[in-house]
C-alpha positions as CSV (number, residue, x, y, z in Angstrom):
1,X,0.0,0.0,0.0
2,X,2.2,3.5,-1.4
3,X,0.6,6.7,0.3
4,X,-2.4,7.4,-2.2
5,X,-4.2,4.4,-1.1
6,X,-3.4,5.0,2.6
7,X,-4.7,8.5,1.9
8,X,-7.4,7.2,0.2
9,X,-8.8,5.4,3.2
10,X,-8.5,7.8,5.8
11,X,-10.8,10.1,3.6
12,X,-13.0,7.2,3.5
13,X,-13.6,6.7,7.2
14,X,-13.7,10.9,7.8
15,X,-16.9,10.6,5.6
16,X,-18.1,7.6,7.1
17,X,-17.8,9.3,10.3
18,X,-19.6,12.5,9.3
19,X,-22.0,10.3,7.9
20,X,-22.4,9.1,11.5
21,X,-21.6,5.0,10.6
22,X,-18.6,3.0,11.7
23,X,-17.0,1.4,8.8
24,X,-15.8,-1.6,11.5
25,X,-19.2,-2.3,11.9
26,X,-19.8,-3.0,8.0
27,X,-16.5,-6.0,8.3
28,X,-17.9,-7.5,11.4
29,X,-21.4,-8.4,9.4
30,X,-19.4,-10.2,6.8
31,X,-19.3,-13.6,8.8
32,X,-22.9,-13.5,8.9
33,X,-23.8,-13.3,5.5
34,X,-21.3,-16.0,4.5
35,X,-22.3,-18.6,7.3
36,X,-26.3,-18.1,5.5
37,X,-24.4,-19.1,2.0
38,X,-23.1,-22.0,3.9
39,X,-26.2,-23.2,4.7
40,X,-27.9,-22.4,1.9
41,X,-25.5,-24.9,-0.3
42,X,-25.9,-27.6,2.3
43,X,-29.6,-27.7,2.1
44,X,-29.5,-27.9,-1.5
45,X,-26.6,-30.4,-1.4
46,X,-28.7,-32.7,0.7
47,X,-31.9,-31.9,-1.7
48,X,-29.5,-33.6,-4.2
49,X,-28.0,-36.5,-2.3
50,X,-31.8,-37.2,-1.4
51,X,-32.9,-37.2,-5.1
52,X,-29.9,-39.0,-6.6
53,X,-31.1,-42.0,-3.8
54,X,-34.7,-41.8,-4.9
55,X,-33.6,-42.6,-8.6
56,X,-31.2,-45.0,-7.8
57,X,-33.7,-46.9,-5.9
58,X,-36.2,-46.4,-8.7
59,X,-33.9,-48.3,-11.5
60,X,-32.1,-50.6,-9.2
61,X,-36.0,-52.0,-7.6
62,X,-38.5,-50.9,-9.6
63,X,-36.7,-51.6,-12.8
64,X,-34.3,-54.4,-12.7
65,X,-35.1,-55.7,-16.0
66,X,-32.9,-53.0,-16.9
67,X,-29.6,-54.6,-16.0
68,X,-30.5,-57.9,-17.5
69,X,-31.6,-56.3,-20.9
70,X,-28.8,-57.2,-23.9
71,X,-27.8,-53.9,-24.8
72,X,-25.2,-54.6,-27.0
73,X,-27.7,-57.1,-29.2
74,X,-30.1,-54.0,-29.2
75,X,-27.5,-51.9,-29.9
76,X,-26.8,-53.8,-33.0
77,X,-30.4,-54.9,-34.0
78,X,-31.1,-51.0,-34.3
79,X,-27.7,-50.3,-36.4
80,X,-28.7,-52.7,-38.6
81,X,-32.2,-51.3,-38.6
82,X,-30.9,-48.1,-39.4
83,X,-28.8,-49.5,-42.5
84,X,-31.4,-51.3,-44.1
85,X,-33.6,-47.8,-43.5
86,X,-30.5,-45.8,-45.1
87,X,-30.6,-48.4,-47.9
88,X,-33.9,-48.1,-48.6
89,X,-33.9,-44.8,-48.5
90,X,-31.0,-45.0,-50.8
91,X,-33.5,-46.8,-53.3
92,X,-36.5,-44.5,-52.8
93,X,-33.9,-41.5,-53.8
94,X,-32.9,-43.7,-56.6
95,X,-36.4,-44.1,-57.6
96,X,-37.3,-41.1,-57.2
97,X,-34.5,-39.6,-59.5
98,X,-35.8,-41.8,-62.1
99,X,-39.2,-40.9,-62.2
100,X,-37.8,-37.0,-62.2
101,X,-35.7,-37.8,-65.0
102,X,-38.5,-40.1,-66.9
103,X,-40.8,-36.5,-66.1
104,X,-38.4,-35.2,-67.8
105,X,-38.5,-36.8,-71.1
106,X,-42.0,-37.1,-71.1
107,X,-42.2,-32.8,-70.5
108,X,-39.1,-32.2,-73.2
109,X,-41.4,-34.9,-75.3
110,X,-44.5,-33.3,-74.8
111,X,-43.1,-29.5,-75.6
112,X,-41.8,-30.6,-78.8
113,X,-44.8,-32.0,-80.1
114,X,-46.7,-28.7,-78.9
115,X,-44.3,-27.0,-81.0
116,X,-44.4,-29.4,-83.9
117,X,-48.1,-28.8,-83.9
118,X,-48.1,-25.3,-83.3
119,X,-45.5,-25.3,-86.8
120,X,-47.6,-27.4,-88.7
121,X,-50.8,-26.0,-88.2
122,X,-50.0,-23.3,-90.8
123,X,-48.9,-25.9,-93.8
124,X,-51.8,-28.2,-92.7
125,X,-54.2,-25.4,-93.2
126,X,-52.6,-24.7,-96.8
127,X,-52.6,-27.8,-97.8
128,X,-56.2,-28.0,-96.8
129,X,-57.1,-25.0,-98.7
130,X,-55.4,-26.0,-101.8
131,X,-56.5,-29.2,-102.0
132,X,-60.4,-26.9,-102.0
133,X,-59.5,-24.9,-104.8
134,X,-58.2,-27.9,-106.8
135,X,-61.7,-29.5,-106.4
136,X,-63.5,-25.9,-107.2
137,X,-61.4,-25.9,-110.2
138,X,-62.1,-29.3,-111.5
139,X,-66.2,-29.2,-110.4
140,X,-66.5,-26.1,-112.8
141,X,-63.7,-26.8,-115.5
142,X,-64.6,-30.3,-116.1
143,X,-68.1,-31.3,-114.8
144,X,-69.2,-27.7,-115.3
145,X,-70.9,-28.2,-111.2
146,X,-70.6,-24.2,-110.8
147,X,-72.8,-24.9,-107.1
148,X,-70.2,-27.4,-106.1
149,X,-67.1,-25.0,-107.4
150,X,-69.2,-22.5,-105.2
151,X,-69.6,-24.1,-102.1
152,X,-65.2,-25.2,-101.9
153,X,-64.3,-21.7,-102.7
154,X,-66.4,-20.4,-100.0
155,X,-65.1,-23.4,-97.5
156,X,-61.4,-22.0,-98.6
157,X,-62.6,-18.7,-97.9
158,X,-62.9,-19.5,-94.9
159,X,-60.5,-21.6,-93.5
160,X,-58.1,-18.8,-94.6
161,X,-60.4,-16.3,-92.4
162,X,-59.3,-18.8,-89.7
163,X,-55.6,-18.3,-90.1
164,X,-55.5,-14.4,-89.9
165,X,-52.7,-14.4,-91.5
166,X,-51.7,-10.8,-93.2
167,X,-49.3,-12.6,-95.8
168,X,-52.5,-14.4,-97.4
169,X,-54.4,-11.5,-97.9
170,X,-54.2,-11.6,-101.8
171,X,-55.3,-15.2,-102.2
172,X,-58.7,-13.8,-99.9
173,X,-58.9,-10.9,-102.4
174,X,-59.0,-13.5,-105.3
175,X,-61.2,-15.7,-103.8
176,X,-63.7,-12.8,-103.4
177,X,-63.3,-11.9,-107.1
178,X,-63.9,-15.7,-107.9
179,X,-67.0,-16.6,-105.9
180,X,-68.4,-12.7,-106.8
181,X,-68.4,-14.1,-110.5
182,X,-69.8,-17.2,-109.2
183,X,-72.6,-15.9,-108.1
184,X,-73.2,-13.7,-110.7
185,X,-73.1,-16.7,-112.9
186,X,-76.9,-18.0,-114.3
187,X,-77.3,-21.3,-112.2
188,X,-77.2,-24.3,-114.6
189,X,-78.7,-27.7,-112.9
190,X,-76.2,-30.0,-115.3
191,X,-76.8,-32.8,-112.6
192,X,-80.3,-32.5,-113.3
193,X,-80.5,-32.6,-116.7
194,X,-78.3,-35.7,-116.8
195,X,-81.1,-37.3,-115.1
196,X,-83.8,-36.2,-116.9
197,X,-81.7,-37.6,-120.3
198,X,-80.5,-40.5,-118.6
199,X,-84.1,-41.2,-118.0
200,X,-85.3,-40.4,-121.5
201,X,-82.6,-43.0,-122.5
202,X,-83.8,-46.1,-120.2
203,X,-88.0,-45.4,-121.2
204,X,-86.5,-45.6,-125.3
205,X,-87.9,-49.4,-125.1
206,X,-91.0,-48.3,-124.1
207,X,-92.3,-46.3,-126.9
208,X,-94.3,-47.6,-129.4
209,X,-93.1,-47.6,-133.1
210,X,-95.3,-46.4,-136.0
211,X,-94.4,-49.9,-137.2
212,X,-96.5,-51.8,-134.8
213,X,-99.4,-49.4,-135.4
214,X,-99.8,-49.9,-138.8
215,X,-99.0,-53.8,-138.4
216,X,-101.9,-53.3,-135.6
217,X,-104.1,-51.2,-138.0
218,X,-103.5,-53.9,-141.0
219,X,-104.5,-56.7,-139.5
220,X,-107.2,-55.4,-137.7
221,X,-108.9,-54.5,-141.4
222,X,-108.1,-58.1,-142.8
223,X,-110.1,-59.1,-139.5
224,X,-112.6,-57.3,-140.4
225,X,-112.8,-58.4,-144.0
226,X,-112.8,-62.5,-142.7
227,X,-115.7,-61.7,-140.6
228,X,-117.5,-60.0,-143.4
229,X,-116.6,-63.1,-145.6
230,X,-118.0,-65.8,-143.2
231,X,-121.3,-63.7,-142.1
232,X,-121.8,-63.8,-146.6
233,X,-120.8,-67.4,-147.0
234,X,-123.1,-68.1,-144.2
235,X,-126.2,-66.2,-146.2
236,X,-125.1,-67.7,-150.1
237,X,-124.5,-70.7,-151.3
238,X,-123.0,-72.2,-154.6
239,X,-121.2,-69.9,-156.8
240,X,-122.1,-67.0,-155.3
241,X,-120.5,-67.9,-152.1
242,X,-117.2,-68.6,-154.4
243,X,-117.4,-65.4,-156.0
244,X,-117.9,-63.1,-152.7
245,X,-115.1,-65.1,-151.6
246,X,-112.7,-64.1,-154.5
247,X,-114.0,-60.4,-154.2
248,X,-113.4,-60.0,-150.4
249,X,-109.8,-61.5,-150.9
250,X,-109.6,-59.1,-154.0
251,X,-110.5,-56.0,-152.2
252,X,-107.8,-57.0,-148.9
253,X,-104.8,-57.2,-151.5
254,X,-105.3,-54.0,-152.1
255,X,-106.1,-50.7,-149.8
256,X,-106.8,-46.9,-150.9
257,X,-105.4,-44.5,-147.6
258,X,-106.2,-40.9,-147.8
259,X,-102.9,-39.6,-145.9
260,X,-101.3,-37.0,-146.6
261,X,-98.1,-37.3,-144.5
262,X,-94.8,-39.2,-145.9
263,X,-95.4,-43.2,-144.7
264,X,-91.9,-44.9,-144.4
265,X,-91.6,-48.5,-144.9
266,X,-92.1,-50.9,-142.4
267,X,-89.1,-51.9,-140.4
268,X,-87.9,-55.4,-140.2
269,X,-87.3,-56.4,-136.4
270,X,-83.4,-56.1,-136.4
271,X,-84.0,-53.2,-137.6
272,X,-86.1,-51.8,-135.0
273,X,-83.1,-53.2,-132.5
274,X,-80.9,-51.2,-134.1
275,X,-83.4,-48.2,-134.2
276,X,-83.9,-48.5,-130.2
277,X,-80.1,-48.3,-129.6
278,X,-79.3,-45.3,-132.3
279,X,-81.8,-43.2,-130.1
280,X,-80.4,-44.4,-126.8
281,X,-76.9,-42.9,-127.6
282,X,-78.0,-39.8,-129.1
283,X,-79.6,-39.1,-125.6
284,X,-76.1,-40.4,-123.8
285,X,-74.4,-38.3,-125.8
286,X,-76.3,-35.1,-125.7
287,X,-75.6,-36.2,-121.5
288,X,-71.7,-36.3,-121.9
289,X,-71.8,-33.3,-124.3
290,X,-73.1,-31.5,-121.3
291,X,-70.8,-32.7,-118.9
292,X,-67.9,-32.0,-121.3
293,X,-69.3,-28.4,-122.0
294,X,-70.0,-28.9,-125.9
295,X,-73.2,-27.3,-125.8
296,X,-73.2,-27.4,-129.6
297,X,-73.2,-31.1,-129.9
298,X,-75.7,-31.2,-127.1
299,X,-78.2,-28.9,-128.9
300,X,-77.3,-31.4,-132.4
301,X,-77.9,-34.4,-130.1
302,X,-81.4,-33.5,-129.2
303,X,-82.3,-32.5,-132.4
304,X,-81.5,-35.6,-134.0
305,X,-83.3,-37.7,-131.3
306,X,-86.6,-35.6,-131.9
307,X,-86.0,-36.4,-135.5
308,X,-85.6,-40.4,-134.8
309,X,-89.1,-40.1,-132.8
310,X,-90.9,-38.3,-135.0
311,X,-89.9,-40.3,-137.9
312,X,-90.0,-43.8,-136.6
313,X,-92.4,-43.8,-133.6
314,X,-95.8,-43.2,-133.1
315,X,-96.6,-39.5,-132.7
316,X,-100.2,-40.5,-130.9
317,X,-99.3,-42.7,-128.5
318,X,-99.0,-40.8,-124.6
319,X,-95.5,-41.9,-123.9
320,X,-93.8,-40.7,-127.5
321,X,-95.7,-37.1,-126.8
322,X,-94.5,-36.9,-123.6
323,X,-90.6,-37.7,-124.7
324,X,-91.2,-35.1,-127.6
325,X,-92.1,-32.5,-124.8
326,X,-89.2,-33.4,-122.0
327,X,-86.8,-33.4,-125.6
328,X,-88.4,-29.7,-126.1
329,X,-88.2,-28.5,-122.8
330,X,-84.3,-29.8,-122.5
331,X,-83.6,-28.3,-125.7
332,X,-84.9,-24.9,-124.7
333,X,-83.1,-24.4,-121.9
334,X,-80.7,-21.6,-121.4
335,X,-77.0,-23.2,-121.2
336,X,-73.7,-21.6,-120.0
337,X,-70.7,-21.5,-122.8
338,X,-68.2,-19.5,-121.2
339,X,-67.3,-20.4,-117.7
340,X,-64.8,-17.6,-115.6
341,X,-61.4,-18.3,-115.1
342,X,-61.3,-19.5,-111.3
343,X,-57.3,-20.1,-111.0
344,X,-56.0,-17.2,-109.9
345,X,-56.5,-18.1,-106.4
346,X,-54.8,-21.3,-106.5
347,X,-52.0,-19.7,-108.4
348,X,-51.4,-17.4,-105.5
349,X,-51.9,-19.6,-103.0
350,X,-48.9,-21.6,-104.5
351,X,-46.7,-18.8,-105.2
352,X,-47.3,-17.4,-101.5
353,X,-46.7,-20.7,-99.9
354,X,-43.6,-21.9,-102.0
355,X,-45.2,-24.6,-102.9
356,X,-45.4,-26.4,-106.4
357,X,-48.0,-26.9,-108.9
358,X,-49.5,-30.4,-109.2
359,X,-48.4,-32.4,-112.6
């Protein structure tokens, strides 16, 4: 202690004294408070002692299986428990990367088709609508169907409409040109009118020949001439009888018409075969003049069939007046000669596209 500290303390008990308190009084209640510590730890010692006997009675009485339990075997049964659980989880992580990976391909599979058909809708589409103007083309060009031409160019129309696409505006503004002049065109029923000649064609057998009428008319008289005969021969007798008889056969040999039309000669019956057949393909081929276009040789087709009936068939029988008419009516009808020009479209369909004209 150097003469600060000594200093120090001297101060220190002045003030305590002023303060009116002994600082000897403070150091003699130091023992006091220590012995309390003392006996503080010793209850809480013996708290401890007290406990530590209570458990060791608990596992040495209570539970002496305890001691005679193999540990060791336990020990090992749940390290190899443990293994077989670490190797099976080492299997499940195995399995369970496979399945991520075989996700995998199936996702990178599935995206690439998405994209293949989101590449290919486009050329599918195209293809569809050109294959519709190649049938409009060939409905009006070669079976002259202007409805059926019609009805594709409208279904291209619109499968176009679908697409939106601003690079096929040109083929849309030919197609409107093409069905405008469409339907501006006079509406010809070609299919029709095949039917009503291929009709006409089947009923030719049917129809009476001027042949058989006469042949009818003929020996109808000489029937009535042999009953005239018998109902004299019945009345006379002798040589009377024999000369009526002679005058009657007389008078059938010979026969005095008052017509005035033309009479053609009777037709033998191969002829008449033949006959049939000529007037069946005039009507066929006024039918495939039609669907060729020729409306020349379908107006000359029709004109010689009317000829064959009214020459060769009988003019009052029901069924040859009623072909006449249908002939008539199909002859009068207004026909289309120039058809429009409906390949535009197609043409810049192709040249839009890339894609290359049919052979």
């Amino acid at each position: 202690m150097n003469d600060t500290d000594a200093k120090k303390i001297l101060d220190d008990q002045s003030a305590a004294a002023r303060r009116g308190k002994n600082p000897l009084k403070k150091s003699a209640d130091v023992p006091s408070a220590g012995r309390v510590r003392g006996g503080l730890a010793l209850i809480l010692a013996s708290l401890a002692l007290i406990a530590c006997g209570y458990l060791w009675y608990t596992v040495l009485y209570q539970n002496a299986d305890l001691f005679s339990m193999d540990i060791a075997g336990a020990l090992d049964r749940i390290e190899s428990s443990t293994n077989q659980t670490q190797e099976s989880l080492a299997n499940a992580e195995k399995d369970i990367k496979t399945l991520k990976e075989t996700q995998d391909t199936l996702r990178a599979s599935l995206e690439k088709i998405n994209t293949d058909l989101a590449r290919n809708r486009l050329e599918w589409a195209l293809t569809e609508t050109e294959q519709l103007l190649v049938i409009a083309n060939n409905r009006l060009q070669l079976a002259r169907d202007s409805r059926s031409a019609l009805a594709a160019l409208r279904a291209a129309d619109q499968q176009l409409q679908l697409l939106a696409s601003p690079k096929l505006l040109p083929v849309r503004r030919e197609l409107a040109r093409e069905i405008s002049l469409l339907e501006s065109l006079d509406k010809l029923d070609v299919s029709g009118i095949t039917l009503r000649l291929a009709t006409l064609a089947e009923s030719v057998d049917r129809l009476p020949l001027a042949t058989d009428t006469r042949l009818h008319e003929f020996e109808a008289g000489k029937a009535q001439a042999g009953q005239g005969s018998v109902q004299v021969a019945a009345a006379d007798t002798g040589w009377r009888q024999t000369a009526h008889s002679l005058w009657q056969d007389i008078l059938s040999l010979v026969r005095i018409r008052n017509d005035t039309e033309l009479q053609r000669p009777l037709l033998p019956p191969e002829q008449q075969y033949f006959l049939r057949e000529n007037l069946r393909l005039m009507l066929y081929g006024a039918q495939q003049a039609l669907l060729q276009g020729s409306i020349p040789t379908y107006q000359q087709n029709l004109k010689s069939a009317q000829r064959l009936i009214k020459d060769f068939f009988d003019l009052n029988s029901q069924s040859v007046i009623s072909a006449q008419s249908e002939l008539g009516k199909l002859q009068g009808m207004k026909t289309v000669t120039d058809l429009p020009d409906i390949t535009s479209s197609l043409t810049t369909l192709r040249r839009l596209s890339g894609r290359k004209a049919e052979p």
